[in-house]
ROFIFI-891813 format. One record per residue (C-alpha): residue in one letter; x, y, z. Coordinates in nm, 2 decimals. Each point is the difference from the previous one (the first is absolute). Layout:
! ROFIFI-891813
residu A | xx X | yy Y | zz Z
...
//
This chain:
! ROFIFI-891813
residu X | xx -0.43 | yy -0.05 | zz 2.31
residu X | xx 0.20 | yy 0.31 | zz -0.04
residu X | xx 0.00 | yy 0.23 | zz 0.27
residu X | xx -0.02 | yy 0.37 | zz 0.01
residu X | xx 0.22 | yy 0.22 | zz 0.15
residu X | xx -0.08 | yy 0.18 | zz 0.32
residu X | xx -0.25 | yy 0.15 | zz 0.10
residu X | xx -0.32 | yy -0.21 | zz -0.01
residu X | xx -0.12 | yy -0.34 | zz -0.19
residu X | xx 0.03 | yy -0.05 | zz -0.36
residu X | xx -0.29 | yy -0.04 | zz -0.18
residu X | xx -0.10 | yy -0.22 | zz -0.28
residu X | xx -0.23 | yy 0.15 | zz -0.31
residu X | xx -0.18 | yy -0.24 | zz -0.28
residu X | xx 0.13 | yy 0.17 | zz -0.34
residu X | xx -0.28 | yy 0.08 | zz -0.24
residu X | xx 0.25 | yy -0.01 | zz -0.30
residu X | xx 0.24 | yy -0.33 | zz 0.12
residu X | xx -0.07 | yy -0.37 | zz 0.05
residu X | xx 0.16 | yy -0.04 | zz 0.37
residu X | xx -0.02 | yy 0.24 | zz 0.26
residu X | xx 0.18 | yy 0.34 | zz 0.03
residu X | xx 0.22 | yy -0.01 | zz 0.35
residu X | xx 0.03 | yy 0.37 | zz 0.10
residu X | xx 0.14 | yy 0.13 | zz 0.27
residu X | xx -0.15 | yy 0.25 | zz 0.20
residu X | xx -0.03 | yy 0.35 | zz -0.03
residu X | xx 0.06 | yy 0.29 | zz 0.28
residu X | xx 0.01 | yy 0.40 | zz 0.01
residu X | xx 0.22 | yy 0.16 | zz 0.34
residu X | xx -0.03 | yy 0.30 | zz 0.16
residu X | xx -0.26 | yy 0.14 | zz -0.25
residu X | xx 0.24 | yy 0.02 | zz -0.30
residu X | xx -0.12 | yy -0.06 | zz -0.30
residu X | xx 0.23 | yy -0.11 | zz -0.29
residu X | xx -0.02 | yy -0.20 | zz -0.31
residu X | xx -0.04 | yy -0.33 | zz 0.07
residu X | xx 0.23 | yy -0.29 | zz -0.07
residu X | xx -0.04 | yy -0.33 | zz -0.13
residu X | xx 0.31 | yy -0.19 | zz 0.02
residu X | xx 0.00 | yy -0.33 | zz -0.27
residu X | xx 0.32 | yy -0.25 | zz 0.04
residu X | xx 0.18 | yy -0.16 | zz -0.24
residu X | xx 0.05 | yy -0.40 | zz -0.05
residu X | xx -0.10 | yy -0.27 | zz 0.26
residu X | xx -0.12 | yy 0.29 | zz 0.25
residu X | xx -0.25 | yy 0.11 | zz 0.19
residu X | xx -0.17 | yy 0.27 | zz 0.18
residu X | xx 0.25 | yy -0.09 | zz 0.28
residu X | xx 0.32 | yy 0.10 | zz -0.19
residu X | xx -0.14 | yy 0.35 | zz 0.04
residu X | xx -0.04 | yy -0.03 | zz 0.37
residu X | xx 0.28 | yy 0.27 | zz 0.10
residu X | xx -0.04 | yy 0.20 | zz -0.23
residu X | xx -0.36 | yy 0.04 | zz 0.07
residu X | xx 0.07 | yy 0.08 | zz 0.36
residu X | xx 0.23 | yy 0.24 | zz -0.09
residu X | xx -0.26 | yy 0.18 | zz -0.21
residu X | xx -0.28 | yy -0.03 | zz 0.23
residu X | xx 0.17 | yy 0.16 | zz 0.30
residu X | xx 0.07 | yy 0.28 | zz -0.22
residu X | xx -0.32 | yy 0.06 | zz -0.03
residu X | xx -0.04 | yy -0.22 | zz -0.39
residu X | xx -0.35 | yy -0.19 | zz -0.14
residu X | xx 0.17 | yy -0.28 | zz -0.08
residu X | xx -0.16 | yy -0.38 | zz -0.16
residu X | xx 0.25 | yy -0.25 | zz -0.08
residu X | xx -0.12 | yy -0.23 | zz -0.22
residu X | xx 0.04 | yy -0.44 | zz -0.05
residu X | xx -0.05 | yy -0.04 | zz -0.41
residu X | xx -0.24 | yy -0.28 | zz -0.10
residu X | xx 0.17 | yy -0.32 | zz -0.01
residu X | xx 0.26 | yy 0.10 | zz 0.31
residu X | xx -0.25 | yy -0.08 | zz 0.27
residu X | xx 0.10 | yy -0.33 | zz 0.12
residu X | xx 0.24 | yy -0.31 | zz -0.09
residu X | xx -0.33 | yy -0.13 | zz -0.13
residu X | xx -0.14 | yy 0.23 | zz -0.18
residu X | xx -0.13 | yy -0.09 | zz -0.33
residu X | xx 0.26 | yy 0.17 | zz -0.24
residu X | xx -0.11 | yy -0.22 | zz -0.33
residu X | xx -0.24 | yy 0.30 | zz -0.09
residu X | xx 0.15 | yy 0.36 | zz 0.07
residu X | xx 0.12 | yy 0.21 | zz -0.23
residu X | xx 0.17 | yy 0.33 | zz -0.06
residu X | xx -0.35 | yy 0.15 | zz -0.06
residu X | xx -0.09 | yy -0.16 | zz 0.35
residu X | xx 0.34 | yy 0.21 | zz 0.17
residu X | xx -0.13 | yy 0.29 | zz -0.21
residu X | xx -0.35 | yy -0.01 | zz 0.09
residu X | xx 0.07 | yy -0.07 | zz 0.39
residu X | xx 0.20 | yy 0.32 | zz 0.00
residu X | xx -0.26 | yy 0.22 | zz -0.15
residu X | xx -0.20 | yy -0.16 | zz 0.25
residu X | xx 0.20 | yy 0.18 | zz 0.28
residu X | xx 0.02 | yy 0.29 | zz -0.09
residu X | xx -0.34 | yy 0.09 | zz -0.09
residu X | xx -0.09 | yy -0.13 | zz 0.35
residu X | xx 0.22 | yy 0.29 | zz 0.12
residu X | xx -0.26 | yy 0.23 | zz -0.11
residu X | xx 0.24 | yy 0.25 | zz -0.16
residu X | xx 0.34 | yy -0.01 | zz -0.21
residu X | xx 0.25 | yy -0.16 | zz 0.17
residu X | xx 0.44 | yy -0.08 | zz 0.03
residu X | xx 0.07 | yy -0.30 | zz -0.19
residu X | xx 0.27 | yy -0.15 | zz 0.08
residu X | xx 0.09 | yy -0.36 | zz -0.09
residu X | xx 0.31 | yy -0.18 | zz 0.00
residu X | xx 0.19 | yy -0.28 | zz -0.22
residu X | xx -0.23 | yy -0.18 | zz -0.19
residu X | xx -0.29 | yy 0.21 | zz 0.08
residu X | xx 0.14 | yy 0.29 | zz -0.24
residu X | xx -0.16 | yy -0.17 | zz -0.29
residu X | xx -0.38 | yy -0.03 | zz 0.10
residu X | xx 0.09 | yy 0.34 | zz 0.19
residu X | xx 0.07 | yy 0.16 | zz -0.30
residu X | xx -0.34 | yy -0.15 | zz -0.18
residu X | xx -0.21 | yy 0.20 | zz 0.32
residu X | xx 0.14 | yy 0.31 | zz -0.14
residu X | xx -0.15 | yy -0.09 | zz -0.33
residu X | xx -0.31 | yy -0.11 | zz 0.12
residu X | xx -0.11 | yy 0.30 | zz 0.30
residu X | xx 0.28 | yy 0.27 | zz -0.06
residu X | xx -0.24 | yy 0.17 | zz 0.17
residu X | xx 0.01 | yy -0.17 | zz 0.32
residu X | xx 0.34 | yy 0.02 | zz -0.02
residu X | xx 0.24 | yy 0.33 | zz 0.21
residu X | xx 0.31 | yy -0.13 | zz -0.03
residu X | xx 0.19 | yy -0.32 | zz -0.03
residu X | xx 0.30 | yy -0.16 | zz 0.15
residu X | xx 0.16 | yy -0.28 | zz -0.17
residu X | xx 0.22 | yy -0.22 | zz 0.25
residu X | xx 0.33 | yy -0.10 | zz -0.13
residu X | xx -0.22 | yy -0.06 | zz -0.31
residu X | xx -0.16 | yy 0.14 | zz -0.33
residu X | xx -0.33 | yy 0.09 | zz -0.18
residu X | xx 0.05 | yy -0.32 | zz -0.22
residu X | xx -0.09 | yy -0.05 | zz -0.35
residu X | xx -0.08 | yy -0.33 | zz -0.14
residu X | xx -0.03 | yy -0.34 | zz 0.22
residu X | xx 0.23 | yy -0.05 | zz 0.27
residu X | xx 0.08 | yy -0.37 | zz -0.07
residu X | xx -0.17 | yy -0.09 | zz -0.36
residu X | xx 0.12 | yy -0.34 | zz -0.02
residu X | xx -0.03 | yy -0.11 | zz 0.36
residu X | xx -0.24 | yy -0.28 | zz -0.07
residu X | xx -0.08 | yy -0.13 | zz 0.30
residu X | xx -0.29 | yy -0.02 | zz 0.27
residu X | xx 0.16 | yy 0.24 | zz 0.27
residu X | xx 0.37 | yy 0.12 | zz 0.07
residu X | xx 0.18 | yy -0.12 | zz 0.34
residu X | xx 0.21 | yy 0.23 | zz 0.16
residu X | xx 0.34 | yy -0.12 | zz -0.09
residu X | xx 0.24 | yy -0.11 | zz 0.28
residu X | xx 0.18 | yy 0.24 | zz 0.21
residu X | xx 0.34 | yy -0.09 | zz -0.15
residu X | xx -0.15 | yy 0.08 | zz -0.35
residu X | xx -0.14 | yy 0.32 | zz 0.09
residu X | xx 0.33 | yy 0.11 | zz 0.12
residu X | xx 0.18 | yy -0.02 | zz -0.29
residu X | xx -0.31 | yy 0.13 | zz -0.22
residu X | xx -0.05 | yy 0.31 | zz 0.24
residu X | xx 0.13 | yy 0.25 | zz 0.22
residu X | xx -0.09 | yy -0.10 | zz 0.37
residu X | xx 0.19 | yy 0.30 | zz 0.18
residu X | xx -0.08 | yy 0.05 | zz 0.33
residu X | xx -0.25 | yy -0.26 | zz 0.07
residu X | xx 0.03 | yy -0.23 | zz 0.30
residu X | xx 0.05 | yy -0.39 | zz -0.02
residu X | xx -0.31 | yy 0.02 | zz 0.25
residu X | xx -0.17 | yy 0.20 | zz -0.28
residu X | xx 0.07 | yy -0.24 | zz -0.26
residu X | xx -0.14 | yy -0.28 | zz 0.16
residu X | xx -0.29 | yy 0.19 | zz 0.09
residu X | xx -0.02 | yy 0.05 | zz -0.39
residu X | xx 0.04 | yy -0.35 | zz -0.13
residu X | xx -0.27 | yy -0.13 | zz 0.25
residu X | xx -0.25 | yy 0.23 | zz -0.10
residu X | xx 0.00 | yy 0.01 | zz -0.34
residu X | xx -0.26 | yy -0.16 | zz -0.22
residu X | xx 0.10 | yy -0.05 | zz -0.38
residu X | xx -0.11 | yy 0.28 | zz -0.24
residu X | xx -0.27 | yy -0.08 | zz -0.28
residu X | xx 0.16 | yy -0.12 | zz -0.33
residu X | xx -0.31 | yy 0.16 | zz -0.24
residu X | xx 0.06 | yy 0.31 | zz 0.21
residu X | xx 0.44 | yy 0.04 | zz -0.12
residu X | xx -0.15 | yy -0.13 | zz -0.39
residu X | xx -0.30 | yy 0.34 | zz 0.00
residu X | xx 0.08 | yy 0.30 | zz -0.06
residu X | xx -0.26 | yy 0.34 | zz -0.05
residu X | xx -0.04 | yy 0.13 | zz -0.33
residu X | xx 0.04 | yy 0.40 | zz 0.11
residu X | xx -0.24 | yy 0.22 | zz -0.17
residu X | xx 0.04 | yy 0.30 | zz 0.22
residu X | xx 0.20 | yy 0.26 | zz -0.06
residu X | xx -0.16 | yy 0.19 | zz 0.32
residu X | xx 0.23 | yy -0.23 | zz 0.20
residu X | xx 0.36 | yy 0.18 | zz -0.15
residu X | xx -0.10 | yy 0.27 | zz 0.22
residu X | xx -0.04 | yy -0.18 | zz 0.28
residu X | xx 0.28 | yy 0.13 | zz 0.28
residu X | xx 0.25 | yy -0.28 | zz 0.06
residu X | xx 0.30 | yy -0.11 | zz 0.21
residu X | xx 0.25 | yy -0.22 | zz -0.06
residu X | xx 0.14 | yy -0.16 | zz 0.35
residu X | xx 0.34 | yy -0.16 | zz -0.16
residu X | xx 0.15 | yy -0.24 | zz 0.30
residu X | xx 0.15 | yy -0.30 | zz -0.17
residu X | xx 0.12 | yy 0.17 | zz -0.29
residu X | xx 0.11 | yy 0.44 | zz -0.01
residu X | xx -0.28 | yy 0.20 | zz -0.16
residu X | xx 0.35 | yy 0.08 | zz -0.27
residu X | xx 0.00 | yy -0.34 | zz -0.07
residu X | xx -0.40 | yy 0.00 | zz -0.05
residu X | xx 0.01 | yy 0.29 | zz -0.23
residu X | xx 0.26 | yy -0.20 | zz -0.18
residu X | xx -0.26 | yy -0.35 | zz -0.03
residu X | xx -0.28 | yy 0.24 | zz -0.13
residu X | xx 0.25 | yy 0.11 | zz -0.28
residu X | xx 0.05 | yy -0.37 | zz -0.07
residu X | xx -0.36 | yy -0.05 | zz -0.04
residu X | xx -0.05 | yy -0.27 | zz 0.28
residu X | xx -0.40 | yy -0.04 | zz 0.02
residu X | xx 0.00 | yy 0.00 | zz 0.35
residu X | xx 0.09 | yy 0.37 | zz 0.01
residu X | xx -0.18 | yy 0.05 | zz -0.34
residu X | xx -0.24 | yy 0.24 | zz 0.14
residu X | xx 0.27 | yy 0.25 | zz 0.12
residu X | xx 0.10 | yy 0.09 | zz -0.38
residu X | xx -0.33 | yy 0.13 | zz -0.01
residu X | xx -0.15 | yy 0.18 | zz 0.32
residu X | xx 0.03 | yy 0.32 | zz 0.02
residu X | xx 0.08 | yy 0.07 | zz 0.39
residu X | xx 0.26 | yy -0.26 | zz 0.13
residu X | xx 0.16 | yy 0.04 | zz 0.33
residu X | xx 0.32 | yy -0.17 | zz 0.10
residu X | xx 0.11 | yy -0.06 | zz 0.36
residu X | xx 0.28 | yy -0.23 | zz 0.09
residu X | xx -0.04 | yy -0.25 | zz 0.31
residu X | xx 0.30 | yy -0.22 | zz -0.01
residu X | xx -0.14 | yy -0.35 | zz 0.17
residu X | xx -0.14 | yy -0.27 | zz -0.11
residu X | xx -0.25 | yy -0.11 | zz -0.22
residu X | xx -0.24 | yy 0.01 | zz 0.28
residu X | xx 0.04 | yy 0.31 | zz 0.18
residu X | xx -0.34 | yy 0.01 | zz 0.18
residu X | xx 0.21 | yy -0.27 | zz 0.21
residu X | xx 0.38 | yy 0.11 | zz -0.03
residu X | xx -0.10 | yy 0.38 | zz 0.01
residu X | xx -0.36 | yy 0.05 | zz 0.13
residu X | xx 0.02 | yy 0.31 | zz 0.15
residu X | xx 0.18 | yy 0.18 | zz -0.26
residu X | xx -0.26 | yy -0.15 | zz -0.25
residu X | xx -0.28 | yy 0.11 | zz 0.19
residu X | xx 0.14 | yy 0.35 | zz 0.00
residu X | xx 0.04 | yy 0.03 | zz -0.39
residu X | xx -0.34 | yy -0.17 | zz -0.03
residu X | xx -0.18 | yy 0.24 | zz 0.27
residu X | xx 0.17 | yy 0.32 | zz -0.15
residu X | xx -0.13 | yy -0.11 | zz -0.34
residu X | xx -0.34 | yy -0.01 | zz 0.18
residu X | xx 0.04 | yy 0.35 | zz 0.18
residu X | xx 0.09 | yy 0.16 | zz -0.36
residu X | xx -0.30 | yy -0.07 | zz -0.19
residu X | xx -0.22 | yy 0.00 | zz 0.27
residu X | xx -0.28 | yy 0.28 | zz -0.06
residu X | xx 0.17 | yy 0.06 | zz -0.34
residu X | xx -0.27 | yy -0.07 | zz -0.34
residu X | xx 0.00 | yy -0.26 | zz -0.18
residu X | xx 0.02 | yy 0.08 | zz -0.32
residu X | xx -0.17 | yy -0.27 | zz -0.21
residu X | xx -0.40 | yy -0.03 | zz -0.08
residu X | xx -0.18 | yy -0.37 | zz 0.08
residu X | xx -0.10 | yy -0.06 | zz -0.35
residu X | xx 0.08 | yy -0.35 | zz -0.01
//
């Protein structure tokens, strides 16, 4: 179902370590440049497709780039009863070990929480990551959400819940008919972090619906969602005043923080051993 973004057909791959199937987009090296490569995650009720500018923008600068569908997104039917946050987890250690060397992480919204749980898991696999108008989150997202799956909430509703600066009404729609409802056991997990390889792991902060001042300020208030920037040790702030989604209301300038994250730690050693 989700498309990939130019060039070339996405691909589907059976996950070893999830129930469903994996939707990955598909990967591409330019011009004979070789950086680190990028897996891009989205956050709730998205797809590979959310990614689709973004990914272009990469790509024709020369970016290995997979955009990934987490289990349970696939399809309005898609059998959401069973996945978990360990399924999101394990699908995202899935991708990038198939990029065959550490990659970018970057993974907006809702995605920060399982995000942050890859770092825990394969620091080693892991340059750099990018958090999109999100956090490395601590805890479960939702604890007490108790139902099967969570529907997108109308668009009227996610207006006055979130900052929706600079997308299009034509981008909205697009939105609202192609989102499928997010897991529920997925928002209740969370990852118990045993790693303390993953503080070192290089991140940045991409702060569009909120100023990074006023996430430095919610990580002194202890919200959980940001939990895990009291405690790594190489935290990056850039400011990108948009929207929540700004792989839609800003995709080029995205792409350009995301790509120059790449470029940086490209060829640079990764300092952590694979002991685990």
């Amino acid at each position: 179902m989700p498309r990939c973004g130019p060039p070339g057909p996405e691909f589907i791959a059976r996950s070893r370590s999830t129930r469903g199937l994996l939707s990955l987009g598909c990967s591409q090296v330019f011009g004979g440049i070789n950086t680190t490569p990028i897996v891009l995650v989205p956050g709730f009720w998205l797809g590979a497709w959310a990614w689709d500018e973004v990914a272009a923008a990469l790509r024709a600068k020369g970016h290995e780039v997979t955009a990934m569908t987490l289990p349970g997104l696939e399809s309005a039917d898609a059998d959401r009863s069973a996945i978990t946050f360990a399924d999101h987890v394990d699908a995202i250690c899935e991708a990038v070990r198939a990029a065959g060397r550490p990659v970018v992480l970057a993974v907006h919204s809702g995605a920060g929480a399982p995000g942050y749980a890859v770092t825990d898991r394969i620091p080693e696999q892991i340059a750099a990551m990018v958090y999109v108008d999100t956090g490395p989150a601590k805890g479960a997202l939702d604890p007490d959400f108790d139902a099967v799956e969570k529907p997108m909430p109308s668009l009227e509703k996610l207006a006055a819940e979130e900052n929706l600066d600079g997308l299009t009404k034509v981008q909205l729609e697009t939105f609202r008919r192609r989102a499928f409802p997010e897991p529920g056991a997925a928002l209740r997990g969370a990852a118990k972090l045993t790693n303390d390889k993953r503080l070192d792991v290089p991140s940045t902060v991409v702060c569009t619906g909120y100023t990074s001042a006023q996430y430095k300020d919610a990580v002194k208030e202890g919200q959980a969602w940001l939990g895990g920037l009291a405690e790594l040790r190489n935290v990056t702030y850039v400011d990108l005043p948009t929207s929540h989604w700004p792989m839609w209301s800003r995709p080029h300038e995205l792409a350009a923080i995301v790509g120059d994250v790449a470029e940086r730690v490209t060829d640079r050693p990764v300092a952590y051993s694979s002991d685990r």
